[in-house]
C-alpha positions as CSV (number, residue, x, y, z in Angstrom):
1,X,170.0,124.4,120.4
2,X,170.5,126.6,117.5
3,X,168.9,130.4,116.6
4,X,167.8,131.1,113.0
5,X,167.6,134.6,111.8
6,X,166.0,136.2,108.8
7,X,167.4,138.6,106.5
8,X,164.8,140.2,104.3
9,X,165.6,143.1,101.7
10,X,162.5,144.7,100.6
11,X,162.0,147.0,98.0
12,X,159.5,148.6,95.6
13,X,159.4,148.3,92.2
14,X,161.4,150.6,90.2
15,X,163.0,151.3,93.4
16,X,160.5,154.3,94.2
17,X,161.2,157.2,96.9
18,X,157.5,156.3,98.4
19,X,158.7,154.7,102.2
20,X,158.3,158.1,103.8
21,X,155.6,159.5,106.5
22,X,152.3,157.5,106.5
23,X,153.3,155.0,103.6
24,X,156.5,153.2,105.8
25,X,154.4,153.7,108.8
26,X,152.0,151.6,107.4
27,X,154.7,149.3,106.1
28,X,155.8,148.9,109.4
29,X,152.2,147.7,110.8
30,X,151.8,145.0,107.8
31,X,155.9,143.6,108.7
32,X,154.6,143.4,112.4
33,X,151.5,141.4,111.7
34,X,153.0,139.4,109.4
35,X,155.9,138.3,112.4
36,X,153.3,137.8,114.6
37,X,151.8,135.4,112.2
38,X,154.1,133.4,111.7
39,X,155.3,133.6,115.5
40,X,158.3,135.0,114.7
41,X,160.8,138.2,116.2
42,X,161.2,141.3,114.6
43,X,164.7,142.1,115.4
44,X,165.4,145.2,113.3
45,X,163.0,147.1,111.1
46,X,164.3,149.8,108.9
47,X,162.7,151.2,106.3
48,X,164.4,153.5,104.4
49,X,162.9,155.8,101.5
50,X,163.4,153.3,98.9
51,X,163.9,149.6,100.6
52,X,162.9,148.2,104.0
53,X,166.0,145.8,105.8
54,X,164.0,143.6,108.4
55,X,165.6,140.8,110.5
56,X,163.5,138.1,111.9
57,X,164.3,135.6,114.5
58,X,162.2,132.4,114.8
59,X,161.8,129.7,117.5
60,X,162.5,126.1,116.9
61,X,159.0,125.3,116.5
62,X,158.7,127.1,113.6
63,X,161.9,127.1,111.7
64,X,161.6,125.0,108.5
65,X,161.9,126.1,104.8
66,X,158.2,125.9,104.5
67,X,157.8,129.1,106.9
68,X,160.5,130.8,104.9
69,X,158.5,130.2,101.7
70,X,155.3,130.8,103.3
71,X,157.0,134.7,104.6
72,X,158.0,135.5,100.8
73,X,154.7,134.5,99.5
74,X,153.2,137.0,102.2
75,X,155.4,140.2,101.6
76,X,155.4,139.7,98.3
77,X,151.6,138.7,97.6
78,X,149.5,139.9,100.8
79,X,151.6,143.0,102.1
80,X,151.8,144.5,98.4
81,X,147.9,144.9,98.3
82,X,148.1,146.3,101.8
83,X,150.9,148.6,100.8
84,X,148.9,149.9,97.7
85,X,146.4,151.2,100.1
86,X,148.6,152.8,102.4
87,X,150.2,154.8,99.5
88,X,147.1,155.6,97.6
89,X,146.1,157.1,100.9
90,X,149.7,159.1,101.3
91,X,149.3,160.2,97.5
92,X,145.5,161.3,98.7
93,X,146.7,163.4,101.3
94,X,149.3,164.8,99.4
95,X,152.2,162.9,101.6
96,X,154.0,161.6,98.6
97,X,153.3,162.0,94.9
């Protein structure tokens, strides 16, 4: 039997200050549903002002590289759009700006 754990580094471009109140809130909802998609552990979630550290763990069923692939394809393509809303609502209520 063997474990495999996830390491992902997350951050926005230029490296903004916008992970705060609302906006990593609602980063933290898109990380969960994408783990639960992909049947897979959040272990630690930390999102910091300007980067997010998340560890997954995954069962055996699902470990391949083709699930890695498919979770960088999601952060970077799905959660991004997602994220964009959450902020423009933050910047809307005058959260971040």
């Amino acid at each position: 039997m063997y474990d495999l754990k996830y390491h992902v580094v997350w951050i926005p471009k230029y490296r903004k200050l916008i992970l705060k109140g609302c906006v990593a809130e609602g980063l933290k909802e898109i990380f969960e549903g994408i783990a639960e998609r992909y049947e897979m552990e959040i272990d630690t979630l930390e999102v910091m002002p300007d980067h997010v550290h998340l560890f997954l763990m995954a069962p055996t069923e699902v470990q391949s590289e083709s699930s890695c692939i498919d979770i960088e394809e999601c952060i970077g393509a799905g959660g991004i759009s997602s994220l964009s809303m959450v902020e423009e609502e933050a910047v809307g209520r005058g959260v971040v700006g």
